[in-house]
N, CA, C and O atoms as a Tripos MOL2 file, in Angstrom:
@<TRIPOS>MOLECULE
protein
  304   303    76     0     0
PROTEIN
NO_CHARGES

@<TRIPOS>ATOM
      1 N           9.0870   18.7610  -16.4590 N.3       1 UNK1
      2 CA          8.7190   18.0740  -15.2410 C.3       1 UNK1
      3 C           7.2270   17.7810  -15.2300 C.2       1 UNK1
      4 O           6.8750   16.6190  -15.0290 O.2       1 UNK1
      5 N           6.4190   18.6250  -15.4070 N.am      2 UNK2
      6 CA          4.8490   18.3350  -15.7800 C.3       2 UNK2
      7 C           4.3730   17.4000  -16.6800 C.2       2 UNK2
      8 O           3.3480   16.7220  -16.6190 O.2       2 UNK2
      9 N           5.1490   17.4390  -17.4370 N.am      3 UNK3
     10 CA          4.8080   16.0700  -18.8600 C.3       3 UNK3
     11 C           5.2650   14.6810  -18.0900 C.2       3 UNK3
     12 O           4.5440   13.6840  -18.0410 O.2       3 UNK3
     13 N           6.7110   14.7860  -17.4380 N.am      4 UNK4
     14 CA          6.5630   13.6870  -16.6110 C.3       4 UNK4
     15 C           5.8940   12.8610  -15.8530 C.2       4 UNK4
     16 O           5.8040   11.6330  -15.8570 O.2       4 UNK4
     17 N           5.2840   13.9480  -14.9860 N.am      5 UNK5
     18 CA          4.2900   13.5810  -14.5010 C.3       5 UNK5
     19 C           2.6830   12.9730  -14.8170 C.2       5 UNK5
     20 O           1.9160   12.1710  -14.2830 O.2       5 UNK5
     21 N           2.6830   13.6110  -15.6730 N.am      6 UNK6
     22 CA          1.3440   13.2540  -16.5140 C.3       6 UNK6
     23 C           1.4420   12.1620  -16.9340 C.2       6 UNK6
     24 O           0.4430   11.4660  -16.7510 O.2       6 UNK6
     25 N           2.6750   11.4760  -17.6950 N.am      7 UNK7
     26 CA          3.0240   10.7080  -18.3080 C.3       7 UNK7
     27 C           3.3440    9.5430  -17.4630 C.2       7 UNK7
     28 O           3.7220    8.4560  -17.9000 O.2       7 UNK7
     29 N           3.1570    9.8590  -16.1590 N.am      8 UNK8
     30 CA          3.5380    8.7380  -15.0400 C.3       8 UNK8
     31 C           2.2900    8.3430  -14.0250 C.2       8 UNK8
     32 O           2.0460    7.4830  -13.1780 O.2       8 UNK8
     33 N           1.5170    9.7330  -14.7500 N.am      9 UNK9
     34 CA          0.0910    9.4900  -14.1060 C.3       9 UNK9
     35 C          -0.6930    8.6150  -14.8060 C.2       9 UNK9
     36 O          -1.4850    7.9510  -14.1370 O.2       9 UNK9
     37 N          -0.6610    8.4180  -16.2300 N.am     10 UNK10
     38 CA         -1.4450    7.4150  -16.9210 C.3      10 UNK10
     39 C          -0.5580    5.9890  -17.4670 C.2      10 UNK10
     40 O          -0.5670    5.7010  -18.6640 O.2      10 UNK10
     41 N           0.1470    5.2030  -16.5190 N.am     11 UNK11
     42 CA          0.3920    4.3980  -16.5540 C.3      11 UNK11
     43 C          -0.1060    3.0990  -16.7350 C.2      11 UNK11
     44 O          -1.3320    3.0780  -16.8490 O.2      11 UNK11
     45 N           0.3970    2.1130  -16.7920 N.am     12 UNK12
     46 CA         -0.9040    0.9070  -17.3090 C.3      12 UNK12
     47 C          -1.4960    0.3900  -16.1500 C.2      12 UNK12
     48 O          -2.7230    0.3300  -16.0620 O.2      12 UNK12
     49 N          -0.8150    0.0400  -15.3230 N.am     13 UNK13
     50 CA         -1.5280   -0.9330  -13.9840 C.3      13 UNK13
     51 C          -2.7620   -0.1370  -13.3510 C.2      13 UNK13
     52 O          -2.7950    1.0500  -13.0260 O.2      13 UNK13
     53 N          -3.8740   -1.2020  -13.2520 N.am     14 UNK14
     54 CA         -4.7280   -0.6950  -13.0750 C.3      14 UNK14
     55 C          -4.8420   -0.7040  -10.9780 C.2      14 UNK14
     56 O          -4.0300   -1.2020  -10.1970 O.2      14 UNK14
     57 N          -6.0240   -0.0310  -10.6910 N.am     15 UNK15
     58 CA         -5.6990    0.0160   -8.8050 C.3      15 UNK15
     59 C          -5.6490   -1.2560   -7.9440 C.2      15 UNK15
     60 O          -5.1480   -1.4530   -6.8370 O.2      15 UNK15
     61 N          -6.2710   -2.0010   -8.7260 N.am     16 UNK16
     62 CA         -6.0420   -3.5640   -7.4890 C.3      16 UNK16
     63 C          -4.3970   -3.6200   -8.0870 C.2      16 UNK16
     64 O          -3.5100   -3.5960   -7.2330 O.2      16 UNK16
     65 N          -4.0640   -3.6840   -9.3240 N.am     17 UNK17
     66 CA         -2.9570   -4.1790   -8.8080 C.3      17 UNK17
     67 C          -1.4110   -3.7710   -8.5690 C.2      17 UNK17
     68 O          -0.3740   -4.4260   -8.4610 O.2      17 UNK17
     69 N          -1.8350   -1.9140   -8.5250 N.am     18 UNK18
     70 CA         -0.9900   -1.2470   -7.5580 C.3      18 UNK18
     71 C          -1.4400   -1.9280   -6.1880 C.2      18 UNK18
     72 O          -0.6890   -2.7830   -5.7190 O.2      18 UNK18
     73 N          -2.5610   -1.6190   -5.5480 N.am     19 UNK19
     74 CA         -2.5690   -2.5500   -4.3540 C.3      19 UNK19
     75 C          -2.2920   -3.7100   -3.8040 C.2      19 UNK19
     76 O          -1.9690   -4.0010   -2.6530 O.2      19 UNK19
     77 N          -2.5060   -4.5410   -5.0500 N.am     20 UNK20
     78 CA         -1.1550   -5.6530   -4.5640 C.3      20 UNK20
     79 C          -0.0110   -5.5400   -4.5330 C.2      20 UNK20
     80 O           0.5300   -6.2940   -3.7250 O.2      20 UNK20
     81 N           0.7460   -4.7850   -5.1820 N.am     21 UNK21
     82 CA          1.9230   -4.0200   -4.8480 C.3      21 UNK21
     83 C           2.3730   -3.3530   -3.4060 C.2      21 UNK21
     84 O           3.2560   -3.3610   -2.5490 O.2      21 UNK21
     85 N           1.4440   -2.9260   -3.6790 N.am     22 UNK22
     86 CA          1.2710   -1.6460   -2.3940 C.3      22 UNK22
     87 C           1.5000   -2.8110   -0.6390 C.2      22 UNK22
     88 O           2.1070   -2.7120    0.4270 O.2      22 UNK22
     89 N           0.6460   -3.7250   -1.2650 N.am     23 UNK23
     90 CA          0.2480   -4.4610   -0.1690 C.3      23 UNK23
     91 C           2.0450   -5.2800    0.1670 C.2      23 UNK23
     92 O           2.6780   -5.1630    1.2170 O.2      23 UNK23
     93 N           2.3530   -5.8250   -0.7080 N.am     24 UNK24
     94 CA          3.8840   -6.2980   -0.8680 C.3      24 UNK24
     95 C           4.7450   -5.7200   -0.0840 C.2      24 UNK24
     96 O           5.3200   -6.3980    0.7670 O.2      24 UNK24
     97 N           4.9600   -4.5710   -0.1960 N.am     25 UNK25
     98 CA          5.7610   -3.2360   -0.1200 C.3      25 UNK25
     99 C           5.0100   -3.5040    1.7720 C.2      25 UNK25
    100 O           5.8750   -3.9910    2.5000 O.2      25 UNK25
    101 N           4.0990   -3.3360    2.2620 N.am     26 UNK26
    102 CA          3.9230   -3.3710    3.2040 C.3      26 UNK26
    103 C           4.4790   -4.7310    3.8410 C.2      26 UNK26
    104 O           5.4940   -4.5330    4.5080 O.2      26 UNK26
    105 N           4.1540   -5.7570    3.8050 N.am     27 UNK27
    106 CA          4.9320   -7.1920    4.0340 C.3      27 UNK27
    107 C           6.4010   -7.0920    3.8230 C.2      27 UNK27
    108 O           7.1340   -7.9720    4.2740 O.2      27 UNK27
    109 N           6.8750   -6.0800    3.1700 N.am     28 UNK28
    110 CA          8.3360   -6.5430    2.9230 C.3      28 UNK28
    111 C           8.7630   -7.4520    2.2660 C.2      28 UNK28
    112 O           9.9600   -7.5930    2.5160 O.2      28 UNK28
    113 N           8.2550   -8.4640    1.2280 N.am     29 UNK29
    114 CA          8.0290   -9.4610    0.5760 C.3      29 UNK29
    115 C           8.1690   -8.9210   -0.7890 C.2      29 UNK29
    116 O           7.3230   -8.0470   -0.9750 O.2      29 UNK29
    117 N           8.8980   -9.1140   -1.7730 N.am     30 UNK30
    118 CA          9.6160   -8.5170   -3.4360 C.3      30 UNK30
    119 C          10.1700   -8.8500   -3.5040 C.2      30 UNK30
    120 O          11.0340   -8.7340   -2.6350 O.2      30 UNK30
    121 N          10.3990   -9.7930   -4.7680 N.am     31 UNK31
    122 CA         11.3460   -9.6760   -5.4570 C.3      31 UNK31
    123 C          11.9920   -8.8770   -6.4120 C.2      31 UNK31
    124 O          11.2760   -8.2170   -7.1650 O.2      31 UNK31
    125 N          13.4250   -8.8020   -6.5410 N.am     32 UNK32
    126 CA         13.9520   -7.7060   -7.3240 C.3      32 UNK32
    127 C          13.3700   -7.5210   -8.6950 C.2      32 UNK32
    128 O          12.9940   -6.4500   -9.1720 O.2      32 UNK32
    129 N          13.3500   -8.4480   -9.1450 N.am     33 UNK33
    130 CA         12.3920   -7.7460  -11.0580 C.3      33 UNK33
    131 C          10.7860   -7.6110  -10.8400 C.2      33 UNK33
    132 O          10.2640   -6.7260  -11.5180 O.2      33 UNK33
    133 N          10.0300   -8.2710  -10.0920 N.am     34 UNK34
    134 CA          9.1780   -7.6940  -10.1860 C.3      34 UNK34
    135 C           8.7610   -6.1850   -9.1180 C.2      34 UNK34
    136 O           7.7100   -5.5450   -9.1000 O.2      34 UNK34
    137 N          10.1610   -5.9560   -8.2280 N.am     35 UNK35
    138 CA         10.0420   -4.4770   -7.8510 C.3      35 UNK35
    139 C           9.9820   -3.7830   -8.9780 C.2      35 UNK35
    140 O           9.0850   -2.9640   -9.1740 O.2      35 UNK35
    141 N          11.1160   -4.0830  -10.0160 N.am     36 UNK36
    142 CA         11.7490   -3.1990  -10.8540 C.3      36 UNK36
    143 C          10.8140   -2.8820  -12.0620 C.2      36 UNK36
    144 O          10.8900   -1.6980  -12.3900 O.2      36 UNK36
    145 N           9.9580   -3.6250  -12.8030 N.am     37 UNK37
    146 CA          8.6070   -3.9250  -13.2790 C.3      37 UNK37
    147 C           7.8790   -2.8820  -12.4490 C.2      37 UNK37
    148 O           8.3330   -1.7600  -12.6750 O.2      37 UNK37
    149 N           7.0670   -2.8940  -11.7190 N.am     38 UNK38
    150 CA          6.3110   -2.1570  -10.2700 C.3      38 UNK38
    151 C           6.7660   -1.0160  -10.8840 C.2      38 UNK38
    152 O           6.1200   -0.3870  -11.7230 O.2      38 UNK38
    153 N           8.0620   -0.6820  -10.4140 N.am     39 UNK39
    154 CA          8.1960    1.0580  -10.8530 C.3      39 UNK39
    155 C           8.2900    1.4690  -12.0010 C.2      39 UNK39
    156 O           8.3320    2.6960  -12.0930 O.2      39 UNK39
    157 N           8.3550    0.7170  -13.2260 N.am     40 UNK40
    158 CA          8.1700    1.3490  -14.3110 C.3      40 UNK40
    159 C           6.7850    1.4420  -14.9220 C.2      40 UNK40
    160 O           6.4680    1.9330  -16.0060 O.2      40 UNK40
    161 N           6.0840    0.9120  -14.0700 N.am     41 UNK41
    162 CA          4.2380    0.4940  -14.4930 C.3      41 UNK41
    163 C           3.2940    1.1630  -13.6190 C.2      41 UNK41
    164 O           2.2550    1.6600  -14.0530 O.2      41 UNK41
    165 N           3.7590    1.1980  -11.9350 N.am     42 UNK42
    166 CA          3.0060    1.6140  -11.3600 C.3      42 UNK42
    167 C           2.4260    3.3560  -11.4420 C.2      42 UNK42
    168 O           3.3290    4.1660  -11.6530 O.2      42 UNK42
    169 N           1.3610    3.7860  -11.3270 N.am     43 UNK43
    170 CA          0.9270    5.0790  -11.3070 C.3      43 UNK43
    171 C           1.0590    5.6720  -10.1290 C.2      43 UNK43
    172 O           0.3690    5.3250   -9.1710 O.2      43 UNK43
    173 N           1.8620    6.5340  -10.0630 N.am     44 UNK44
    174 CA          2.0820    7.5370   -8.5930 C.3      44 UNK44
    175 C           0.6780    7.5560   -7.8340 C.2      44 UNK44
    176 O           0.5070    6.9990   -6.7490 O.2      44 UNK44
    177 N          -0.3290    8.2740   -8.5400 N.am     45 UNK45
    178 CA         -1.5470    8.4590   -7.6670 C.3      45 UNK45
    179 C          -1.7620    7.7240   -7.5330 C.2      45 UNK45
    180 O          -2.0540    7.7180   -6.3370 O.2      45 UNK45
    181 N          -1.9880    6.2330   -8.1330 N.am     46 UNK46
    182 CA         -2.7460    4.9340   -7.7040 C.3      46 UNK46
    183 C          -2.0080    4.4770   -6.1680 C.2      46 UNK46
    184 O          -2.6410    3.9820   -5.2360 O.2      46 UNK46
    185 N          -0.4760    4.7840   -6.1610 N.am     47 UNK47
    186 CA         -0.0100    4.0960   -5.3540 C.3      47 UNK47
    187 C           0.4280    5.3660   -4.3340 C.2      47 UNK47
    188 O           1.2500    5.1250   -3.4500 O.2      47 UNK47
    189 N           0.0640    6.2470   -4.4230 N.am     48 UNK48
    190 CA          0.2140    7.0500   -3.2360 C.3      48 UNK48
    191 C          -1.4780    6.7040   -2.5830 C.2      48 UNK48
    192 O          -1.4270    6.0670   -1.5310 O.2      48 UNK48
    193 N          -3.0500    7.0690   -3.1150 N.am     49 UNK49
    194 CA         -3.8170    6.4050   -2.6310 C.3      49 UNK49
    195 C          -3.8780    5.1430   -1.6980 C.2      49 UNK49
    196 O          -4.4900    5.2130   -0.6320 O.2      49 UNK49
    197 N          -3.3460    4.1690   -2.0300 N.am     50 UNK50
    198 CA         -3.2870    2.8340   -1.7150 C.3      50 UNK50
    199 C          -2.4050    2.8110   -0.7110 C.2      50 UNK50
    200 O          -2.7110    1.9710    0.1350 O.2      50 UNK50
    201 N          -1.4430    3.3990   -0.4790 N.am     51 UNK51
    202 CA         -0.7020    3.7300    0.8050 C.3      51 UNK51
    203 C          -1.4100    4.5880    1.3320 C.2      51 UNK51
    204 O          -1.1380    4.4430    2.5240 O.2      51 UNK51
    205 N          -1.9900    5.2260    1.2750 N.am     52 UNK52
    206 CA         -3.1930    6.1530    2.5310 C.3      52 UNK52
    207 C          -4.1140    4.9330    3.2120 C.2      52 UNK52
    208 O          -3.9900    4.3260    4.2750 O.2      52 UNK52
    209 N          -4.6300    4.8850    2.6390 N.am     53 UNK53
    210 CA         -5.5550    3.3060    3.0310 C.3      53 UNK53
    211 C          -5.1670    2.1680    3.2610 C.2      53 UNK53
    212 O          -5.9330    1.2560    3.5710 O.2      53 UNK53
    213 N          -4.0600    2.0630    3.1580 N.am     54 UNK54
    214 CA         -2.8650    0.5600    3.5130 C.3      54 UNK54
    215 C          -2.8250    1.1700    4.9730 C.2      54 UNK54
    216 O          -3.3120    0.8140    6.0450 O.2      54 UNK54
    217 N          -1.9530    2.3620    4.5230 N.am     55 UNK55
    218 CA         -1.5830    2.9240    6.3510 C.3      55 UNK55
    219 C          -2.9040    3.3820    7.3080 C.2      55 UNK55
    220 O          -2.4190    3.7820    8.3670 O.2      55 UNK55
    221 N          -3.9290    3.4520    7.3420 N.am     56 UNK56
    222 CA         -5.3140    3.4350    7.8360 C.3      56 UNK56
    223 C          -5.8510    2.0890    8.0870 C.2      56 UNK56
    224 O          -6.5430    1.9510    9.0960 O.2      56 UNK56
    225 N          -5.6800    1.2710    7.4710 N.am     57 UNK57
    226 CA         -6.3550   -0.3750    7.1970 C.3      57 UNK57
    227 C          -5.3200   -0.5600    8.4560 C.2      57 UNK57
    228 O          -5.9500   -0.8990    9.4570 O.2      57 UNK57
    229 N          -3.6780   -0.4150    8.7310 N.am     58 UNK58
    230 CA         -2.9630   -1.1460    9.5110 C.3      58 UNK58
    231 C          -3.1940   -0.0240   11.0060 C.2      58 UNK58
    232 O          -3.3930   -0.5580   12.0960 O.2      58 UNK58
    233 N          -3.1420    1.4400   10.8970 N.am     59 UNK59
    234 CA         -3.9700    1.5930   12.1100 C.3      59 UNK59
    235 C          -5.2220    1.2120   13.0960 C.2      59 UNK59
    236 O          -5.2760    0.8480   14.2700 O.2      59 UNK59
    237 N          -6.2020    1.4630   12.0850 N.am     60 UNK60
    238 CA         -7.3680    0.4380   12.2970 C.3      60 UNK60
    239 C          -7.4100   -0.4890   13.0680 C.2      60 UNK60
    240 O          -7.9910   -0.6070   14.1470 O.2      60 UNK60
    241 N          -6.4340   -1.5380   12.1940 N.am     61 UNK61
    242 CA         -6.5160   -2.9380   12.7950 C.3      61 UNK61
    243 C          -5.9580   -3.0890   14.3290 C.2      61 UNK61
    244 O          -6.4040   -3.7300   15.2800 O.2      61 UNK61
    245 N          -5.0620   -2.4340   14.2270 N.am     62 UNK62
    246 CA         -4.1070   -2.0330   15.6170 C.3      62 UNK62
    247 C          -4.6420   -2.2210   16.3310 C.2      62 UNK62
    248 O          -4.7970   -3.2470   16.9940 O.2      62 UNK62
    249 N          -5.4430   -0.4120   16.4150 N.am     63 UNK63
    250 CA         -6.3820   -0.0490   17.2320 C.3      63 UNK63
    251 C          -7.5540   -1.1700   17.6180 C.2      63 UNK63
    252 O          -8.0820   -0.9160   18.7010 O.2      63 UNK63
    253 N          -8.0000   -2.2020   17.0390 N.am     64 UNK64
    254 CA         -9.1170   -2.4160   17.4620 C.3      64 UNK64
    255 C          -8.5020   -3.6340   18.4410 C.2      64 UNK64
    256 O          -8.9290   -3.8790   19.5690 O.2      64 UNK64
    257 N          -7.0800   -4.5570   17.5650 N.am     65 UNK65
    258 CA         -6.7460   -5.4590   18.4660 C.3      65 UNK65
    259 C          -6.0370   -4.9200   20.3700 C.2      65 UNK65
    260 O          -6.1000   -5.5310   21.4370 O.2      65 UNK65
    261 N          -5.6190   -3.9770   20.1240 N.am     66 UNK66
    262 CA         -5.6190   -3.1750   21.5330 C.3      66 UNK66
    263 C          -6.8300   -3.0910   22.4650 C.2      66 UNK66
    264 O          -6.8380   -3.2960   23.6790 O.2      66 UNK66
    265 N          -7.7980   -2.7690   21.7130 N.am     67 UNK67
    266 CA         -8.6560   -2.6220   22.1700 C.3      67 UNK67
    267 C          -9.4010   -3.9900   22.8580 C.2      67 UNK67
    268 O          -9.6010   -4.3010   24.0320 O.2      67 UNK67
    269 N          -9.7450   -4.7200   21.4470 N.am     68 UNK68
    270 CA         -9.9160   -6.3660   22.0990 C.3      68 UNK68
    271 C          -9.4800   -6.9230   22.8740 C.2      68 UNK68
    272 O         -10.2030   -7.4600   23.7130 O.2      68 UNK68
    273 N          -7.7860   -7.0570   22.9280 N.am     69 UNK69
    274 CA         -6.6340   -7.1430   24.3790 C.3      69 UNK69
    275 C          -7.3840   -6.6130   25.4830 C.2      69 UNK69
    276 O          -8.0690   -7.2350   26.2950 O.2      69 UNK69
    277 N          -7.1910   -5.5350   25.4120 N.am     70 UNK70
    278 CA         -8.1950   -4.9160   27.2180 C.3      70 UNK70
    279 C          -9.1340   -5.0930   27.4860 C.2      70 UNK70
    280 O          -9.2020   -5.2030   28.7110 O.2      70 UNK70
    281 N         -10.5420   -5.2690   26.7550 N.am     71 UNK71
    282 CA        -11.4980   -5.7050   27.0160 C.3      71 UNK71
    283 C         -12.1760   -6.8210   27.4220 C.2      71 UNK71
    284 O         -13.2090   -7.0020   28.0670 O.2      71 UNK71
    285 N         -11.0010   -7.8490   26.6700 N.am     72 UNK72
    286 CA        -10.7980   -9.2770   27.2140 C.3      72 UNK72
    287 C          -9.9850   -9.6140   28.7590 C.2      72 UNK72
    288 O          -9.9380  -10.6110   29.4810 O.2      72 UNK72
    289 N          -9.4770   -8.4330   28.8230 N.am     73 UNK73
    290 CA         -8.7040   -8.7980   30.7680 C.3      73 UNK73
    291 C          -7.5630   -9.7290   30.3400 C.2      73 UNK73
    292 O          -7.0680  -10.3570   31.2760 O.2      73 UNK73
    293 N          -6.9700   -9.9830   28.9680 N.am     74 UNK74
    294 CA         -5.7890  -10.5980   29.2970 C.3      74 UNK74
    295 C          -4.3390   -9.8810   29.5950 C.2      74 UNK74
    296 O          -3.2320  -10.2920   29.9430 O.2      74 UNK74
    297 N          -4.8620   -8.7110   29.3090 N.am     75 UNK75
    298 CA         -3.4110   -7.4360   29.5540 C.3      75 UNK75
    299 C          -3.3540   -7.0890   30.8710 C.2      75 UNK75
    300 O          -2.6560   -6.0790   30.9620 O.2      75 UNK75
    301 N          -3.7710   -7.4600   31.9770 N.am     76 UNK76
    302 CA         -4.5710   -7.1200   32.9790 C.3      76 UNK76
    303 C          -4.4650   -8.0380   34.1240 C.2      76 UNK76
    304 O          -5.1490   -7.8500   35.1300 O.2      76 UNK76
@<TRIPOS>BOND
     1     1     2 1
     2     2     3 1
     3     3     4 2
     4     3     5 am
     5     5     6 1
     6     6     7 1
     7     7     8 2
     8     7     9 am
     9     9    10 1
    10    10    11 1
    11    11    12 2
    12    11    13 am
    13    13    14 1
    14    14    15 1
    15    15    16 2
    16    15    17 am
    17    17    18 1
    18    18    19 1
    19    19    20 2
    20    19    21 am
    21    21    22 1
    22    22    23 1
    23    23    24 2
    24    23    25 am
    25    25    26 1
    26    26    27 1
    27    27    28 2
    28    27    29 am
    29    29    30 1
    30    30    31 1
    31    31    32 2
    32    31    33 am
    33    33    34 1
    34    34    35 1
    35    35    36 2
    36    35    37 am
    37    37    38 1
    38    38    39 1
    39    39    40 2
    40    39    41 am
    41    41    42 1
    42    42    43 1
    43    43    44 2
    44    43    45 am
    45    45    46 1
    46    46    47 1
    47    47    48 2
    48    47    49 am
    49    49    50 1
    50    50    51 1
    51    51    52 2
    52    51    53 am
    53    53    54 1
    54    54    55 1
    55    55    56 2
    56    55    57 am
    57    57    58 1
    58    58    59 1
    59    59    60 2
    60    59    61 am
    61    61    62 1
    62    62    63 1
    63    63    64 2
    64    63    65 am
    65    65    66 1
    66    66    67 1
    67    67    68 2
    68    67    69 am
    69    69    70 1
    70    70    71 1
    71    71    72 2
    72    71    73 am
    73    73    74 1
    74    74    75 1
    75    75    76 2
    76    75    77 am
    77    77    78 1
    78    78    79 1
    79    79    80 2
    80    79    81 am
    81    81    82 1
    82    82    83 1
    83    83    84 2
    84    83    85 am
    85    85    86 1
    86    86    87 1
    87    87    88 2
    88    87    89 am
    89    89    90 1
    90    90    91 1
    91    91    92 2
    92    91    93 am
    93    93    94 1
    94    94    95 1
    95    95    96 2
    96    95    97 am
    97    97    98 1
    98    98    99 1
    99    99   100 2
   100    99   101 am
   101   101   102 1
   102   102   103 1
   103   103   104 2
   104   103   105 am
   105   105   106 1
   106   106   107 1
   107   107   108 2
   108   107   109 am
   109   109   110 1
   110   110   111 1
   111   111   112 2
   112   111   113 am
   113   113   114 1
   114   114   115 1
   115   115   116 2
   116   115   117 am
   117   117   118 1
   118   118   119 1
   119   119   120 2
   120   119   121 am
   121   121   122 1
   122   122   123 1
   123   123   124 2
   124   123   125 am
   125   125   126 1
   126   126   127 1
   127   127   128 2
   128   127   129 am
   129   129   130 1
   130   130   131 1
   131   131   132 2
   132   131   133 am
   133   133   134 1
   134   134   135 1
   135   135   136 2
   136   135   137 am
   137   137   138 1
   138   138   139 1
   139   139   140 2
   140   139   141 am
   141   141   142 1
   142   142   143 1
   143   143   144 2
   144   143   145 am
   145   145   146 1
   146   146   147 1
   147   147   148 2
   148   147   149 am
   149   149   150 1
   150   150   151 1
   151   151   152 2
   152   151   153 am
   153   153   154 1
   154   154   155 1
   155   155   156 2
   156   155   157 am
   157   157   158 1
   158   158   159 1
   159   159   160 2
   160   159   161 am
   161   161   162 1
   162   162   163 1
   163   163   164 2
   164   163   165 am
   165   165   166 1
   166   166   167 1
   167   167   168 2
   168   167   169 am
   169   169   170 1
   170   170   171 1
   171   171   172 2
   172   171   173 am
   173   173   174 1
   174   174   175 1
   175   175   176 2
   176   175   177 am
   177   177   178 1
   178   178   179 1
   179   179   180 2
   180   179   181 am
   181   181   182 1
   182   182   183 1
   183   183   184 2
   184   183   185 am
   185   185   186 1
   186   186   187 1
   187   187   188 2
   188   187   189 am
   189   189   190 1
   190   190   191 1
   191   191   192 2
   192   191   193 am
   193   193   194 1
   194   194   195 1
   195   195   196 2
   196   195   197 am
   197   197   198 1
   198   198   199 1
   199   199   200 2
   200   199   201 am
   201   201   202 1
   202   202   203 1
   203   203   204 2
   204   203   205 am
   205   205   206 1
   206   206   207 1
   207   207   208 2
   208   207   209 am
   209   209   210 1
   210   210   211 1
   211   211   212 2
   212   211   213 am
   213   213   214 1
   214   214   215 1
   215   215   216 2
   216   215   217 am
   217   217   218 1
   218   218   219 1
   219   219   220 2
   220   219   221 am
   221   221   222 1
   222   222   223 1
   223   223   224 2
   224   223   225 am
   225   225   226 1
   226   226   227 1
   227   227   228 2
   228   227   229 am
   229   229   230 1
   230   230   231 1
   231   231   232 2
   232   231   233 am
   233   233   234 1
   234   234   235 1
   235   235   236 2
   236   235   237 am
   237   237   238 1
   238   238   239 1
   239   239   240 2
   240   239   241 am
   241   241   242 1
   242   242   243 1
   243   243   244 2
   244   243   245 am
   245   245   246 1
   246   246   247 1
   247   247   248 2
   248   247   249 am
   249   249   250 1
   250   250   251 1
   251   251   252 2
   252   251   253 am
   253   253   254 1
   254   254   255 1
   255   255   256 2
   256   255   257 am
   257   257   258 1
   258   258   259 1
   259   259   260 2
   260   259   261 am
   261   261   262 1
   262   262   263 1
   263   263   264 2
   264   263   265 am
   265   265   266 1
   266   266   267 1
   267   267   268 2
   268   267   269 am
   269   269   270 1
   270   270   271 1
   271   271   272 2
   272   271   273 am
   273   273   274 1
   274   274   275 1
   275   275   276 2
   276   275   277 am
   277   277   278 1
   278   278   279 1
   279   279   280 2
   280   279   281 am
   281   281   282 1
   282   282   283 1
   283   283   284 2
   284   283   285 am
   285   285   286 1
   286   286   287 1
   287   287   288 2
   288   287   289 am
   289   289   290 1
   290   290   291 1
   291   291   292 2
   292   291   293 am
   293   293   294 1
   294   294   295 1
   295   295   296 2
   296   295   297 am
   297   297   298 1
   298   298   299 1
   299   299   300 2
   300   299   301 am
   301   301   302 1
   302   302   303 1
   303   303   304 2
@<TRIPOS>SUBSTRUCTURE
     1 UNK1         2 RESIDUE 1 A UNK
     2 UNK2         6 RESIDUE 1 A UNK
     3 UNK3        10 RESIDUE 1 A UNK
     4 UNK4        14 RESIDUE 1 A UNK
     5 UNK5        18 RESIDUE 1 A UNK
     6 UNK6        22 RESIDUE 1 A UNK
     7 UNK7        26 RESIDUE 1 A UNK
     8 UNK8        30 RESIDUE 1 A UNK
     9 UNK9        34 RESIDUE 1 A UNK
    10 UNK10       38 RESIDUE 1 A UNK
    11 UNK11       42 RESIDUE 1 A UNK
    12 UNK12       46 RESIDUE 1 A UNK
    13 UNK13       50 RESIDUE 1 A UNK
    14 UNK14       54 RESIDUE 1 A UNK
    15 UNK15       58 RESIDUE 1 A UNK
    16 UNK16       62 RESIDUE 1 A UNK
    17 UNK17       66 RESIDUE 1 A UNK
    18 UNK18       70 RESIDUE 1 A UNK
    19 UNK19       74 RESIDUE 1 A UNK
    20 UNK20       78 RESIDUE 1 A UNK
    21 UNK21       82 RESIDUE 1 A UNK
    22 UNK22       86 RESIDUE 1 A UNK
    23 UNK23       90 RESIDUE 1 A UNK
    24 UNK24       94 RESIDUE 1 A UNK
    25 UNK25       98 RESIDUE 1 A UNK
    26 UNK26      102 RESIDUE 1 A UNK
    27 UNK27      106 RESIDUE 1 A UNK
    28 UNK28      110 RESIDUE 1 A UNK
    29 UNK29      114 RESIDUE 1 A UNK
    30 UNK30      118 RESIDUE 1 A UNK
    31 UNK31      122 RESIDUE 1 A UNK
    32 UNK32      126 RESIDUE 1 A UNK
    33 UNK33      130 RESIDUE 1 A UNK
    34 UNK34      134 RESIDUE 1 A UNK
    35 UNK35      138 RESIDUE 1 A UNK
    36 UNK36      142 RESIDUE 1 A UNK
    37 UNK37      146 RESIDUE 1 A UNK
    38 UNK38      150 RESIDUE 1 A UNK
    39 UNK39      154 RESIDUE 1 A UNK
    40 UNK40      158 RESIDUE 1 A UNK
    41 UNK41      162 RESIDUE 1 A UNK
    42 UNK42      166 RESIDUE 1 A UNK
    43 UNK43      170 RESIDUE 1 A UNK
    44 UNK44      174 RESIDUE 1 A UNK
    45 UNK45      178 RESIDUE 1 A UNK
    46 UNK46      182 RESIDUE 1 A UNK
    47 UNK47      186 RESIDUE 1 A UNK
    48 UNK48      190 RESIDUE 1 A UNK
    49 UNK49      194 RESIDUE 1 A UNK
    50 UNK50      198 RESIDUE 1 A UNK
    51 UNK51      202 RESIDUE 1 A UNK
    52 UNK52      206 RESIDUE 1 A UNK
    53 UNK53      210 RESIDUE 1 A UNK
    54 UNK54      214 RESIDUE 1 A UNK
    55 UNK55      218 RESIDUE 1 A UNK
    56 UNK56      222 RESIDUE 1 A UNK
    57 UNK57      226 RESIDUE 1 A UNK
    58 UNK58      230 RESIDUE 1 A UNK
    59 UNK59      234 RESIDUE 1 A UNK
    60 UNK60      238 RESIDUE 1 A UNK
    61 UNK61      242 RESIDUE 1 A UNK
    62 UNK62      246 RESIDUE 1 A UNK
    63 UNK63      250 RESIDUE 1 A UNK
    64 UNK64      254 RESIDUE 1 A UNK
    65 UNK65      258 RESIDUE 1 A UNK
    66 UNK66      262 RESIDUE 1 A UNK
    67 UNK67      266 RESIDUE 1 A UNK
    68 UNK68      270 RESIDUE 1 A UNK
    69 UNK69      274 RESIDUE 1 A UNK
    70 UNK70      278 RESIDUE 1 A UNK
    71 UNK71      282 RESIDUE 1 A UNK
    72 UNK72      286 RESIDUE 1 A UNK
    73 UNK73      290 RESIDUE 1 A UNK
    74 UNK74      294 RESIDUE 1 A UNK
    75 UNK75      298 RESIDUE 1 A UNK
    76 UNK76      302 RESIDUE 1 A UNK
């Protein structure tokens, strides 16, 4: 199980373009072979990273358009 891992940790794709992946996967937007591609290339850590900061980038944004909403008086 450890060699697996290792062996799944040094994969080829480099971090932008797990993150374009990553980013995909967020849109809901894939197609089936290049999902299927994706998981045999992508690096666990690259793409567990990139989902920390995907899911932060889309809180973020949230948060600030909420914020903009009320401050502007159109919720109101």
């Amino acid at each position: 199980m450890t060699q697996d891992l290792k062996h799944a940790a040094q994969r080829p794709l480099s971090f932008g373009q797990t993150v374009k992946a990553v980013a995909w996967s967020f849109i809901g937007l894939r197609k089936g072979a290049g999902y299927q591609q994706d998981i045999q290339k992508l690096n666990p850590v690259h793409v567990i990273v990139a989902g920390i900061i995907g899911a932060a980038l889309f809180v973020l944004t949230l948060v600030l358009i909420v914020r903009w909403v009320i401050s502007s008086g159109v919720a109101g």
